[in-house]
Backbone as a ProteinNet text record, in pm:
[ID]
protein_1_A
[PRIMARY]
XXXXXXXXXXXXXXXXXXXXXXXXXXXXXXXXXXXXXXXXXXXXXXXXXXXXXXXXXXXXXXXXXXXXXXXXXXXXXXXXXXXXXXXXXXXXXXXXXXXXXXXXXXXXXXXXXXXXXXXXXXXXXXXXXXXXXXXXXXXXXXXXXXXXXXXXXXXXXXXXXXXXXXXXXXXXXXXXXXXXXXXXXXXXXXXXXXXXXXXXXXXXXXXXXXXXXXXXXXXXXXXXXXXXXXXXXXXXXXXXXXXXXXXXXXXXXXXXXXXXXXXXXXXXXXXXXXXXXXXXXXXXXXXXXXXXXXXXXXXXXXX
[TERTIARY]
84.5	0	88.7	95.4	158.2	40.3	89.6	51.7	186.9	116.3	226.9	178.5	325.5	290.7	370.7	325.2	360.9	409.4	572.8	641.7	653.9	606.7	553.8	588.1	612.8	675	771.5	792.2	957.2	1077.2	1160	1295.6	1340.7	1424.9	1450.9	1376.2	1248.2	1111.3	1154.9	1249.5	1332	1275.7	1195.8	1135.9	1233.4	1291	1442	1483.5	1533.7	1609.7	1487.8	1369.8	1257	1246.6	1236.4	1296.6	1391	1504.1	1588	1640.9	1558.4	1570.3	1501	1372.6	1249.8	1323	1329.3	1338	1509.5	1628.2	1705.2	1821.6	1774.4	1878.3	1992.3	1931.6	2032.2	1978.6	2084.7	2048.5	2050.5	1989	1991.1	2047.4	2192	2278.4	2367.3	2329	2389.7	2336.5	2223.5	2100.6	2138.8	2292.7	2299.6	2354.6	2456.4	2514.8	2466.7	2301.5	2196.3	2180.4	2185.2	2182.1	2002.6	1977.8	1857.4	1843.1	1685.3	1586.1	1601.7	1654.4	1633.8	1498.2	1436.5	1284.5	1202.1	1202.7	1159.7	1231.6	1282.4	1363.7	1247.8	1261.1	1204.4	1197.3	1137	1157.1	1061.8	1118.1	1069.5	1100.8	1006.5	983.4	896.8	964.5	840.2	818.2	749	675.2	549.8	575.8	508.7	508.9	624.6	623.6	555.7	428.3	386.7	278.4	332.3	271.4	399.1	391.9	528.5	485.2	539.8	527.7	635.9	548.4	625.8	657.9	749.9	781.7	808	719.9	810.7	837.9	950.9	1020.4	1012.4	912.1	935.2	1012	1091.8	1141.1	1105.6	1136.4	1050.8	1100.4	1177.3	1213.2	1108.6	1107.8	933.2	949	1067.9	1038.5	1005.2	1016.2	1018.4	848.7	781.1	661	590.7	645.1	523.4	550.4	619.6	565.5	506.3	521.2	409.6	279.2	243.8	131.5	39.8	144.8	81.4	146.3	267	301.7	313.1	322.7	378.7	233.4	126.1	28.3	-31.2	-53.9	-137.5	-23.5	84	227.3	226.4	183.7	299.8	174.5	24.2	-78.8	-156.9	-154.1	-277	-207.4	-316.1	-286.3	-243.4	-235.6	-149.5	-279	-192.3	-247.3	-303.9	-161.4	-143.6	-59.5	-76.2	-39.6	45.3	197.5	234.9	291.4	264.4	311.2	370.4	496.9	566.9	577.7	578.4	584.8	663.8	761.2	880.1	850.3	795.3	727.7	803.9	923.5	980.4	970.4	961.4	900.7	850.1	952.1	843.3	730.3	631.3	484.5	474.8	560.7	546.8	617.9	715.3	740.7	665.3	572	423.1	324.5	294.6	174.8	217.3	350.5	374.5	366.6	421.6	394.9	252	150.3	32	-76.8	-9.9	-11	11	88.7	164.2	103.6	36.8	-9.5	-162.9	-231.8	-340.5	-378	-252.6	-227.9	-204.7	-206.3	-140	-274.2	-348.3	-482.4	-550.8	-581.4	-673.8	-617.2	-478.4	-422.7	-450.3	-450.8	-481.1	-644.8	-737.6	-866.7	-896.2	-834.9	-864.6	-833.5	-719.4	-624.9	-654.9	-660.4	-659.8	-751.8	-895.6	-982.6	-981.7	-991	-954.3	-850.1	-716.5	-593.5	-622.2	-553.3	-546.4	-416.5	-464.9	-406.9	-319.4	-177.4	-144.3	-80.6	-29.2	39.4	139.8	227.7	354.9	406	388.2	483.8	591.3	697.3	839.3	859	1025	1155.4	1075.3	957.1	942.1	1046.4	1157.9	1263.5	1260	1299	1308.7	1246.8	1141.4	988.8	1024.2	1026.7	1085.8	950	952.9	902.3	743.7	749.7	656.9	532.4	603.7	515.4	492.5	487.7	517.7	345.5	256.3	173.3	50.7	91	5.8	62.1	147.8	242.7	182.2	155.4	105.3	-18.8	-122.7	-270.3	-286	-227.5	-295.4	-223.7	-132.3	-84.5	-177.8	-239.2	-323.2	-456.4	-500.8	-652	-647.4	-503.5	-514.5	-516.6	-414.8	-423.4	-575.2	-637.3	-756.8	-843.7	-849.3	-937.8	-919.7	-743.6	-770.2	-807.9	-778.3	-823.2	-939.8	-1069.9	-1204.6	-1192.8	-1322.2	-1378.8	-1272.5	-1147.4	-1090.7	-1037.9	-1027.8	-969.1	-847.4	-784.3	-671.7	-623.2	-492.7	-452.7	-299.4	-331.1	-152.8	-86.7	13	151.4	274.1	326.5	394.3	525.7	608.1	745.8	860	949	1054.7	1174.3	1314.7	1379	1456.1	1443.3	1527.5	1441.4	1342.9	1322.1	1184.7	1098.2	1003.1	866.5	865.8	757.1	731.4	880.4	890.2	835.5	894.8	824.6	659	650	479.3	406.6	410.8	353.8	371.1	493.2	522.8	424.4	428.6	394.9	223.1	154.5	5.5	-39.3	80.5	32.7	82.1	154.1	165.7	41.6	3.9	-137.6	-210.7	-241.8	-342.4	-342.9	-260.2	-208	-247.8	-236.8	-241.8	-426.1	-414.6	-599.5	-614	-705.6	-786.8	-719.9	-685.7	-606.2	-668.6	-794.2	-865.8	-855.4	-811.9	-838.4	-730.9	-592.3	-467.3	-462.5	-540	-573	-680	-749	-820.8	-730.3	-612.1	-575.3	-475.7	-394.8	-319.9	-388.7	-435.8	-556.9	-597.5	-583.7	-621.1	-495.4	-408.8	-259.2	-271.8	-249.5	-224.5	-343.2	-416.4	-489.7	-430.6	-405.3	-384.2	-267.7	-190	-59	-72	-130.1	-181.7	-34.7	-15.1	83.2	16.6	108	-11.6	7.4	133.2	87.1	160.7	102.7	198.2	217.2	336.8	359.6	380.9	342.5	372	461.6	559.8	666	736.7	714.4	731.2	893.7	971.5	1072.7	1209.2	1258.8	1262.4	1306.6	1167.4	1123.4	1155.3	1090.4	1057.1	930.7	843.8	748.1	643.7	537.3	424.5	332.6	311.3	211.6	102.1	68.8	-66.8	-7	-132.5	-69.3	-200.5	-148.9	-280.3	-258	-367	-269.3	-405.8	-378.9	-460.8	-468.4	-344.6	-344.3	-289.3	-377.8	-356.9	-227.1	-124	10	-3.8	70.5	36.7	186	236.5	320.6	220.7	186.3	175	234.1	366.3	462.8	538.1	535.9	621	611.7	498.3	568.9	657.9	670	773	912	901.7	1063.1	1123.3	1046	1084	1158	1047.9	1133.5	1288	1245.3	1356.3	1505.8	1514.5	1596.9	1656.1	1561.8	1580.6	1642.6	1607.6	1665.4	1786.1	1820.2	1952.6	2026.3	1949.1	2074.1	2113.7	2002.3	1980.3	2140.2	2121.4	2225.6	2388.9	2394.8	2555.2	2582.5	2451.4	2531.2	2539.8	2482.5	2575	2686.2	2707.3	2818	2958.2	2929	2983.9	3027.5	2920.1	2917.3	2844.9	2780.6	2647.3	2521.7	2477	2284.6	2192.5	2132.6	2042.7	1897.2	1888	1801.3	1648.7	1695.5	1630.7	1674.1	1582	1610.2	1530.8	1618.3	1494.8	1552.9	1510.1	1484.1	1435.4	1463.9	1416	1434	1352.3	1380	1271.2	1271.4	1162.6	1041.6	1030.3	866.5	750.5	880.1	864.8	938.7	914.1	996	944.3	1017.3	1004.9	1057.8	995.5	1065.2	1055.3	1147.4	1130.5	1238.7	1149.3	1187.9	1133.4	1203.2	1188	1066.4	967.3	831.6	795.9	754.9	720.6	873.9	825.2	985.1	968.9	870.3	847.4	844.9	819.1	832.5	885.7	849.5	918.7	795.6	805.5	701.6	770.2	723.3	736.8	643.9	648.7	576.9	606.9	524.3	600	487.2	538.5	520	519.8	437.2	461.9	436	315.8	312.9	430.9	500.7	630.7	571.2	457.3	464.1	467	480.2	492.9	642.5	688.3	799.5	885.3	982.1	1002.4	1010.7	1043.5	1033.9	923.9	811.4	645.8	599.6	617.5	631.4	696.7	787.3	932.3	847.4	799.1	731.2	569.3	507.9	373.1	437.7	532.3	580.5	581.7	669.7	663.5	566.6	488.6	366.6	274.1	289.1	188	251.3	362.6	431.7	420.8	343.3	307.6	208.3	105.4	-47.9	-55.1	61.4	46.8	123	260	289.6	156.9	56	-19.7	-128.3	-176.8	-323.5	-200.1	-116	-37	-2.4	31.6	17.9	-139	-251.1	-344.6	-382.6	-370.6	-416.9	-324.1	-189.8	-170.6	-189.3	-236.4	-303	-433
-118.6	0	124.6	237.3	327	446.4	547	679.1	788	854.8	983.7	1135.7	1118.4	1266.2	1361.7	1504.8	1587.1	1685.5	1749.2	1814.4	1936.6	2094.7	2188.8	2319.5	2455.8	2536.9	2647.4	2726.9	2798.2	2777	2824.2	2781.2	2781.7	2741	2762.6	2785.7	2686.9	2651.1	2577.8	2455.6	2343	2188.3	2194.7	2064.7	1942.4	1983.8	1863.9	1872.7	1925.8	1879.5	1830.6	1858.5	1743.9	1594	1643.9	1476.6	1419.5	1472.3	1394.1	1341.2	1416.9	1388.9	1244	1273.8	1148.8	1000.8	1063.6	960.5	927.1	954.8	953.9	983.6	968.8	924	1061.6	1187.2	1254.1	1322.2	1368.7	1452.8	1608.6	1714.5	1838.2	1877.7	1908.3	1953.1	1976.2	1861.4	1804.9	1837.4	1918.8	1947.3	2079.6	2156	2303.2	2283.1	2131.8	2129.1	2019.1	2069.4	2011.6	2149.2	2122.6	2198.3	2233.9	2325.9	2354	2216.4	2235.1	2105.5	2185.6	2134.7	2148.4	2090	2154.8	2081.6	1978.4	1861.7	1772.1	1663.4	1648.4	1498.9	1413.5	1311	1168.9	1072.5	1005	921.5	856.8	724.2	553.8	525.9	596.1	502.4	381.1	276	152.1	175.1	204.8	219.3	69.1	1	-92.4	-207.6	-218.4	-333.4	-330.6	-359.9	-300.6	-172.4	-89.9	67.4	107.5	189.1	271.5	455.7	492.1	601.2	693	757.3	828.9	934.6	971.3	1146.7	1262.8	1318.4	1431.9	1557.9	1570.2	1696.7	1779.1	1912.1	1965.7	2150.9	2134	2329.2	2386.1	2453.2	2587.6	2753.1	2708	2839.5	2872	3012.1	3060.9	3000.6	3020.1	2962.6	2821.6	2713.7	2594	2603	2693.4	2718.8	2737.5	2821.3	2912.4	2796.8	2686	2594	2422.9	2426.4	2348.7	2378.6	2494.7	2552.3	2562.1	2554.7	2578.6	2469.2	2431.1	2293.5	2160.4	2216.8	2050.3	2017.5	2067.4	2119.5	1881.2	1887.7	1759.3	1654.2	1701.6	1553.7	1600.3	1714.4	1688.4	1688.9	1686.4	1719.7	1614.8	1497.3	1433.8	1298.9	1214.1	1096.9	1124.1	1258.6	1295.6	1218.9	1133.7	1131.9	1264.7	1298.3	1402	1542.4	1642.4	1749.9	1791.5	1816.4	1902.6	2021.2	2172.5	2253.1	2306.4	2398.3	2396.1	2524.8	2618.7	2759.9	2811.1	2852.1	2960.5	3044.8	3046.8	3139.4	3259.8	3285.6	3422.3	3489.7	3438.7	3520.9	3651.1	3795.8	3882.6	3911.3	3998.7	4018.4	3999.8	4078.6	4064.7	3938.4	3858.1	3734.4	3604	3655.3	3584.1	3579.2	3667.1	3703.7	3652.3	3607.7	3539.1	3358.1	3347.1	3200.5	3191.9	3281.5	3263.6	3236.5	3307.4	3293.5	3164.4	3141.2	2975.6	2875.1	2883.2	2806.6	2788.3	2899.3	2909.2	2842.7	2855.9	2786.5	2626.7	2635.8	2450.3	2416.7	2451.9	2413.1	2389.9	2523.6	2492.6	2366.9	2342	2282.5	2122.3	2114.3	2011.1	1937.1	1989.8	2039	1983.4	2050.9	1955.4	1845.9	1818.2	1690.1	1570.9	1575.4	1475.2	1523.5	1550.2	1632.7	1551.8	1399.5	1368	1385.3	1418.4	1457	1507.4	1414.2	1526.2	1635.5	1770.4	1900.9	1912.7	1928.7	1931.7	2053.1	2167.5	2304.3	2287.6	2281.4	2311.7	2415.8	2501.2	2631.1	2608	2593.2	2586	2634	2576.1	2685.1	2826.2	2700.3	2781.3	2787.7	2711.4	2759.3	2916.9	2935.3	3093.4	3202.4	3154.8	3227.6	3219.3	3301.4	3335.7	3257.1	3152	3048.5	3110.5	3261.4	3301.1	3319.5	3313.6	3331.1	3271.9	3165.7	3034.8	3018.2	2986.2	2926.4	3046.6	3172.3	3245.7	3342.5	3312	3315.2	3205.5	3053.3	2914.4	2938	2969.9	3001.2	3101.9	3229.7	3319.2	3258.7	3227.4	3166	3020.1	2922.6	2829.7	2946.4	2992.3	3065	3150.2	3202.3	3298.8	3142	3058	2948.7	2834.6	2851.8	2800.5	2882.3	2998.8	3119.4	3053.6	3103.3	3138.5	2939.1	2848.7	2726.9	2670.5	2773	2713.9	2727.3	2615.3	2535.8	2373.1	2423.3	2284.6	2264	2121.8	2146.2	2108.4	2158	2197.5	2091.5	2068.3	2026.5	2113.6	2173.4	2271.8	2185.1	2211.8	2157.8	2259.5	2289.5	2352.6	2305.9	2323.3	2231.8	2302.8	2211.6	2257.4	2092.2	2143.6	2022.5	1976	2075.1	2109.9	2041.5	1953.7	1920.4	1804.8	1734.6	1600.1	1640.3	1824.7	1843.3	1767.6	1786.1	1666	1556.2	1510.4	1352.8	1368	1410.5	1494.2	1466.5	1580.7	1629.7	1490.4	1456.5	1323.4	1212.5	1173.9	1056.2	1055.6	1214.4	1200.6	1214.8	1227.7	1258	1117.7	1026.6	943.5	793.6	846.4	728.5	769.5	885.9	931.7	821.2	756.7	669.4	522.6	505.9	353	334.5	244.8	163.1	88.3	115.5	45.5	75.1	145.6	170.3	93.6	151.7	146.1	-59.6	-101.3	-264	-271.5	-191.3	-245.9	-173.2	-63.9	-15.9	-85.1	-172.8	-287.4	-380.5	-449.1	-529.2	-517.5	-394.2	-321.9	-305.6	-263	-244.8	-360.2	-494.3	-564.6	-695.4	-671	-670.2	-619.1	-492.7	-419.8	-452	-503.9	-540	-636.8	-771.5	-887.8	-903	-813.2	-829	-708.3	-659.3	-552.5	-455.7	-392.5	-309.4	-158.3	-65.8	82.4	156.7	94.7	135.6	82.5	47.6	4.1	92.4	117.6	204.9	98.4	157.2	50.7	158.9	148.1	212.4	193.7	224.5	207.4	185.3	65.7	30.8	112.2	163.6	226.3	390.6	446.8	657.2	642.9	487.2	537.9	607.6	664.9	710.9	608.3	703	647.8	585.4	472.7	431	414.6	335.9	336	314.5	344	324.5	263.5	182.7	181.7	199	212.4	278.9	192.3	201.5	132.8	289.3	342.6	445	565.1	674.6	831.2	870	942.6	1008.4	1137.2	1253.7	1384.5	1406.6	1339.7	1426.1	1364.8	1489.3	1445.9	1441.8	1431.2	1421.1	1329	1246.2	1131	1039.1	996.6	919	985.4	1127.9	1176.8	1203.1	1213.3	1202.1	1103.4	1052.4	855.7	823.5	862.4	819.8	921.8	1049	1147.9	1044.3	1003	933.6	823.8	747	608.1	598.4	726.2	705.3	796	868.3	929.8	781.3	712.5	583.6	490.2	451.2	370.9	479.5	573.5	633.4	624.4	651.8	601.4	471.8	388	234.9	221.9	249	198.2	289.4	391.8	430.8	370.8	281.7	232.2	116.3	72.6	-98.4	-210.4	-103.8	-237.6	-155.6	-335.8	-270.9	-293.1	-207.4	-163	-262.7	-369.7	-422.5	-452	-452.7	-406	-326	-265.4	-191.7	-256.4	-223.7	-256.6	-177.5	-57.3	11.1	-3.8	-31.1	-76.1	18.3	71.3	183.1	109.7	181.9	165.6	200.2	239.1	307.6	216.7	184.1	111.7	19.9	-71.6	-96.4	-104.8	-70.7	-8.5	-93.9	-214.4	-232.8	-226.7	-228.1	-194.8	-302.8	-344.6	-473.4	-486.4	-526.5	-549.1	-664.9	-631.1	-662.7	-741	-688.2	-798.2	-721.1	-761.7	-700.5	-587	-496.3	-360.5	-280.9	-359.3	-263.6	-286.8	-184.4	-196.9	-156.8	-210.8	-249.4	-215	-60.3	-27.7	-83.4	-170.9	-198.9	-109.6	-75.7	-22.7	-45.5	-114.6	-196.7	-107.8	-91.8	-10.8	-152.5	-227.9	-350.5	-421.3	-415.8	-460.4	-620.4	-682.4	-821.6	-914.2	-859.7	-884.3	-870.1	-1026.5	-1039.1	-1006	-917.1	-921.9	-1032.1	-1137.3	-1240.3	-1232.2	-1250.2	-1269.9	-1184.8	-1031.8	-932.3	-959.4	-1031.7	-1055.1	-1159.1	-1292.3	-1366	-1349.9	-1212.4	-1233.5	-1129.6	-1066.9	-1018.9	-1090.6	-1190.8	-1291.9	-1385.3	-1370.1	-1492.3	-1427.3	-1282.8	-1213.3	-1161.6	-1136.1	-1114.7	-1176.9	-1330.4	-1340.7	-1376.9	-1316.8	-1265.3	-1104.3	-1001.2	-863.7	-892.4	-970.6	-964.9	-980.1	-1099.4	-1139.3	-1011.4	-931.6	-807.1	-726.7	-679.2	-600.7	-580.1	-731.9	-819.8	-755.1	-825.7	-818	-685.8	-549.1	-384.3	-375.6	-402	-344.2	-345.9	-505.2	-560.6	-461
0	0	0	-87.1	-84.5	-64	-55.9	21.4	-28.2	-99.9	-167.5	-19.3	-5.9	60.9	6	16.6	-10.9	99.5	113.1	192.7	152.6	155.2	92.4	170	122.3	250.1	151.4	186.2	105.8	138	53.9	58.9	228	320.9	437.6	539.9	500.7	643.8	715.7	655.1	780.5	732.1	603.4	542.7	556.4	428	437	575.5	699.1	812.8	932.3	891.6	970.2	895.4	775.6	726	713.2	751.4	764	922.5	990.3	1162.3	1153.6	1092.6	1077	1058.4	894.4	836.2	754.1	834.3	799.1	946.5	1012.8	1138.8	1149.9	1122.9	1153.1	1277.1	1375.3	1487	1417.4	1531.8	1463.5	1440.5	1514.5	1503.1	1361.9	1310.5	1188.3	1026.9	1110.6	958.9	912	959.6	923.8	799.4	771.4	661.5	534.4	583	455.5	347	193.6	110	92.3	47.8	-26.7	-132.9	-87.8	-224.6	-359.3	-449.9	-604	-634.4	-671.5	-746.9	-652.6	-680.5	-600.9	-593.8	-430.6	-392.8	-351.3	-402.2	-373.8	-295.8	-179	-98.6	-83.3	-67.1	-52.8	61.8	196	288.9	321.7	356.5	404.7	560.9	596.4	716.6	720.3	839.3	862.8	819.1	732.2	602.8	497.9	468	316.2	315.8	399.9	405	392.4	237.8	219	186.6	237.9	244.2	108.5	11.4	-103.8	-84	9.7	12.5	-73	-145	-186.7	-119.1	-84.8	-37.1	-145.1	-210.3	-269	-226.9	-344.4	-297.8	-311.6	-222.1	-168.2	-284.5	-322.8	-422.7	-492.6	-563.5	-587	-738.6	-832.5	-900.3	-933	-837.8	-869.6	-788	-704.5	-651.2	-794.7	-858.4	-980.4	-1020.2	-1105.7	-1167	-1068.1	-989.2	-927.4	-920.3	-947	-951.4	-1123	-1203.3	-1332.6	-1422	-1487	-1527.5	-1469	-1344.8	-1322	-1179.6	-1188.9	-1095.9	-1083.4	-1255.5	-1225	-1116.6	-1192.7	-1190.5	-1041.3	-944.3	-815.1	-714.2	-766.2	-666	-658.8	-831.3	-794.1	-719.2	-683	-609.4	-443.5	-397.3	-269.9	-152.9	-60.8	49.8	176.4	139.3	285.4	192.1	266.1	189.5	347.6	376.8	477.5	450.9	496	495.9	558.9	548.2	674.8	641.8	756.8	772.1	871.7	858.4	928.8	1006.6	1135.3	1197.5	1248	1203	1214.2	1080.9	1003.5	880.6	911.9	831	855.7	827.7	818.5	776.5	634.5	542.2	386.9	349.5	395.7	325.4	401.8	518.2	558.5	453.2	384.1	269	157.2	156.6	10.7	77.6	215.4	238	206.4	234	284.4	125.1	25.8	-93.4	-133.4	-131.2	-190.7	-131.6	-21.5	71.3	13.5	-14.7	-75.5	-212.8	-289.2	-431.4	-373	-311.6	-278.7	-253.9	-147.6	-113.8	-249.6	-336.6	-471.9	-497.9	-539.7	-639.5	-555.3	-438.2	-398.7	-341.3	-385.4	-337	-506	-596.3	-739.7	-731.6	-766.9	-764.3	-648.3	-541.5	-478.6	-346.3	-324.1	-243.7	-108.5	-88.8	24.8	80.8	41.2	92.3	287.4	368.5	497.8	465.1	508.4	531.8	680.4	639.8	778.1	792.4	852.8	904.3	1026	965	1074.9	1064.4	1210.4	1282.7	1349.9	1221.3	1260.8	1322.1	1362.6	1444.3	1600.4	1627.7	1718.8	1871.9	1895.8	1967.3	1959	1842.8	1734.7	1871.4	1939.1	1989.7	2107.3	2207.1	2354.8	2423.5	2526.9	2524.1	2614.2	2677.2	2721.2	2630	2470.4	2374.1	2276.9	2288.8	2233.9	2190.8	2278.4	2317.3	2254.5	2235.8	2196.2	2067.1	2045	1877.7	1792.1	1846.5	1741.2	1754.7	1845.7	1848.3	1768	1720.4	1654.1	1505	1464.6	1313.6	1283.4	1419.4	1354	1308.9	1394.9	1383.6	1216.2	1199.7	1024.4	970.7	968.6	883.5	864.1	945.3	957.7	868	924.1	858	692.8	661.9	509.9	411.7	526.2	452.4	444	501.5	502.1	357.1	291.6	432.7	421.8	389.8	401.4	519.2	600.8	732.9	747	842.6	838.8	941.2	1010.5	1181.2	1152.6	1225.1	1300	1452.8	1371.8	1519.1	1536.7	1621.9	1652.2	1669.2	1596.1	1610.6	1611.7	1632.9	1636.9	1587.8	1548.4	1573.4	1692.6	1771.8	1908	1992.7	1995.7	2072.9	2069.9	2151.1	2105.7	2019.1	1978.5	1909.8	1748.6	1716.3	1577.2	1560	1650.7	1657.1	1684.9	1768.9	1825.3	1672.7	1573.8	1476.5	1379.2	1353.5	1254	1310.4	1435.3	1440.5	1426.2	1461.1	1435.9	1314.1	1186.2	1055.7	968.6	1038.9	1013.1	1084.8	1170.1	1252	1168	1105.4	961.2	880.2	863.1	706.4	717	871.1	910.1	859.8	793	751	917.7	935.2	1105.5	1201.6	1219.9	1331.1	1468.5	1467.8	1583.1	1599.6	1533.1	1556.8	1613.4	1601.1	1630.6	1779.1	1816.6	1945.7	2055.6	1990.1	2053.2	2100.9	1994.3	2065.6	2157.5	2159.9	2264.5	2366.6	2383.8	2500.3	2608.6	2474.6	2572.2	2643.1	2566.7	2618.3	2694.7	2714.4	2840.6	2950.6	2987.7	3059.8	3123.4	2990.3	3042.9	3127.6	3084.9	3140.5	3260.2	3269.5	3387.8	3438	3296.3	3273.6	3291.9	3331.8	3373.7	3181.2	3092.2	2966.7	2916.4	2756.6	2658.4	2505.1	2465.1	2320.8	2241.2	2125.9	1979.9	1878.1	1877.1	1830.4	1709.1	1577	1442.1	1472.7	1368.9	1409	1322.6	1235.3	1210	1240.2	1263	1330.1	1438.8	1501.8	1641.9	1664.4	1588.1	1532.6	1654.6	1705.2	1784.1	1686.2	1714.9	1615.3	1686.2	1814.2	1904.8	2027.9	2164	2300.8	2336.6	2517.9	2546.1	2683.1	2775.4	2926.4	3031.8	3119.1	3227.4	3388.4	3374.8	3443.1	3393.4	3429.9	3398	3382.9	3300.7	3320.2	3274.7	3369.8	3372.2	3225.2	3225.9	3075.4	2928.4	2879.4	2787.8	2658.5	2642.3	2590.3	2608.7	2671.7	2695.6	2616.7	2543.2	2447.8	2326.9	2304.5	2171.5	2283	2380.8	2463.6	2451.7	2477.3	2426.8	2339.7	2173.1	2065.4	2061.2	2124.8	2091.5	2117.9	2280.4	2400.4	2323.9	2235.3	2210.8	2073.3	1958.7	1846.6	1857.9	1946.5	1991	2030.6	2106	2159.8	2081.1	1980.7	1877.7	1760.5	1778.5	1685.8	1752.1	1880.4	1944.5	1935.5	1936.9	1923.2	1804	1711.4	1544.4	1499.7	1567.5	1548	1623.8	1718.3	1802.2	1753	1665.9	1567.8	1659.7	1734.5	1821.8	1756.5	1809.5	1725.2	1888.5	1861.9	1964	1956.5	2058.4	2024.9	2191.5	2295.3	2389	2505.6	2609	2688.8	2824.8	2937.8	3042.3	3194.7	3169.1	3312.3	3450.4	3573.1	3707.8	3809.1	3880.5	4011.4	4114	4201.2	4341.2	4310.2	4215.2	4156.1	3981.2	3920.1	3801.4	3720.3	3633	3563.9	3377.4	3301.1	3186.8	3080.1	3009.4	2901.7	2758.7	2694.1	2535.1	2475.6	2388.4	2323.2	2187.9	2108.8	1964.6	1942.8	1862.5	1907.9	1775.6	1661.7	1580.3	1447.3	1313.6	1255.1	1173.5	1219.2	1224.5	1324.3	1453.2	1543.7	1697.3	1799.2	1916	2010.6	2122.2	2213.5	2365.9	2407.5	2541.2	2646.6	2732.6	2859.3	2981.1	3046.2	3152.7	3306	3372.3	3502.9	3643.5	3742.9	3839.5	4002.5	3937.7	4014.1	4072.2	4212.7	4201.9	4233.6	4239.3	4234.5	4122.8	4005.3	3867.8	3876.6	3835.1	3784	3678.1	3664.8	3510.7	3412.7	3452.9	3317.3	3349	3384.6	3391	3264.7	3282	3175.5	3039	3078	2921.6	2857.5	2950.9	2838.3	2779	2848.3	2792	2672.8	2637.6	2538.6	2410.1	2462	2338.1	2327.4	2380.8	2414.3	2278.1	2319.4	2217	2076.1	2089.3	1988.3	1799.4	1824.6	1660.5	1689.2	1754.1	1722.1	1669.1	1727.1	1660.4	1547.5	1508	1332.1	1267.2	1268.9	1238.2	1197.4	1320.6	1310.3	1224.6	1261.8	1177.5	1009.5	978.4	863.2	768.9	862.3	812.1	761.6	866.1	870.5	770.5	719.4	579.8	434.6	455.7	289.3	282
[MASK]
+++++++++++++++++++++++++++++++++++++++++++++++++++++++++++++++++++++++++++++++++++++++++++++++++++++++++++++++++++++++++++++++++++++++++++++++++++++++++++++++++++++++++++++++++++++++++++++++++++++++++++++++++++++++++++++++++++++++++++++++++++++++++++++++++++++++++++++++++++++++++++++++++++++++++++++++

């Protein structure tokens, strides 16, 4: 099953260095000595095993904009799953009205071409934004971006690469893509029961990318599962540079114990235990107990 997305924005919004954090194992630091997109770069991700994801990163330069819009409008709009736009939120006011422009042409152009498309809006480089104003800098740029996309709907995220909003925004525009989700959240759910865990993540193997959770008790971060992937594909990156492969984890204190383990051969499977009369192997083997019943629902949700 493929799914074309489209990566959309002007020259120096931060497109290419969110995808390449994503979907290409680089840390941020490392994204200053990424070049500008020429036209449109191409990418063949497989996400899930036979859910592949078609990226186009297109550039943001106006001329390679004016002709996405008028020659090359059918070739880069129709068939699109997902349309993402990414917007530079230090932009001043007049090179705002030309994002806001281009942004508008993308909507028509995608509103023809491919009308179910989900619409997504990312407010970059908000680090950029002194953090008192963070929160009411992304509320008034979703509310114009909403405004000017009726009546198409929109979802805004607020990101940054500096920190778990990336993953945040990626991983809910990517649960967009998954067919049934809700079946593969049934049977998490009831894992986590059986095994009377306070929550479990299903973790694309790969991003690291949240794919579903299921919880038995309340947790006040709600960010913890994109800290997670942040923590884990940072560690996952020192050990192959190291020439080890990163294949489980298992955390223990006076309060919990936490494991993550390579789950079916797409993905990774956080448990995390607060019951101290639950043994950890008790935990380790209902892992694998269940482990090729989810290849199996998994298998099935992508045909």
């Amino acid at each position: 099953m493929k799914k074309k997305v489209l990566l959309m924005g002007k020259s120096g919004s931060g497109k290419t260095s969110m995808r390449s954090i994503i979907f290409a194992n680089y840390i941020a630091r490392d994204t200053t000595r990424l070049a500008a997109t020429i036209d449109v770069e191409y990418s063949h991700v497989r996400f899930l095993g036979n859910l592949a994801l078609n990226l186009w990163d297109c550039g943001g330069q106006q001329s390679f904009m004016e002709n996405y819009f008028s020659s090359q409008k059918e070739h880069i709009f129709r068939n699109a799953s997902v349309l993402i736009y990414v917007f530079d939120v230090e932009n001043e006011e007049s090179e705002k009205e030309g994002q806001y422009s281009d942004f508008k042409d993308s909507l028509h152009a995608i509103q023809e071409n491919s009308a179910d498309a989900r619409i997504f809006c990312l407010i970059h480089k908000m680090d950029l934004i002194a953090e008192d104003r963070r929160e009411k800098v992304f509320a008034h740029r979703c509310a114009e971006l909403t405004s000017l996309s009726a009546p198409s709907k929109i979802t805004c995220f607020a990101t940054s690469i500096w920190d778990e909003s990336l993953y945040k925004a990626w991983s809910d525009i990517v649960y967009a893509l998954i067919p049934n989700i809700q079946v593969i959240e049934s049977r998490l759910q009831k894992f986590c029961a059986i095994c009377e865990a306070d929550e479990v993540v299903l973790f694309e193997r790969a991003t690291f990318l949240v794919i579903s959770h299921a919880q038995t008790k309340e947790h006040k971060d709600v960010q913890r599962f994109e800290k997670i992937s942040n923590i884990i594909k940072q560690f996952k990156l020192s050990c192959s540079k190291s020439g080890s492969h990163f294949q489980n984890m298992e955390v223990t204190n006076s309060q919990f114990s936490a494991f993550i383990e390579m789950f079916t051969g797409n993905t990774y499977v956080l448990v995390l235990m607060s019951n101290p009369n639950i043994k950890s192997s008790a935990t380790l083997l209902n892992i694998s107990a269940v482990r090729p019943h989810f290849e199996r629902y998994l298998k099935q949700e992508e045909k």
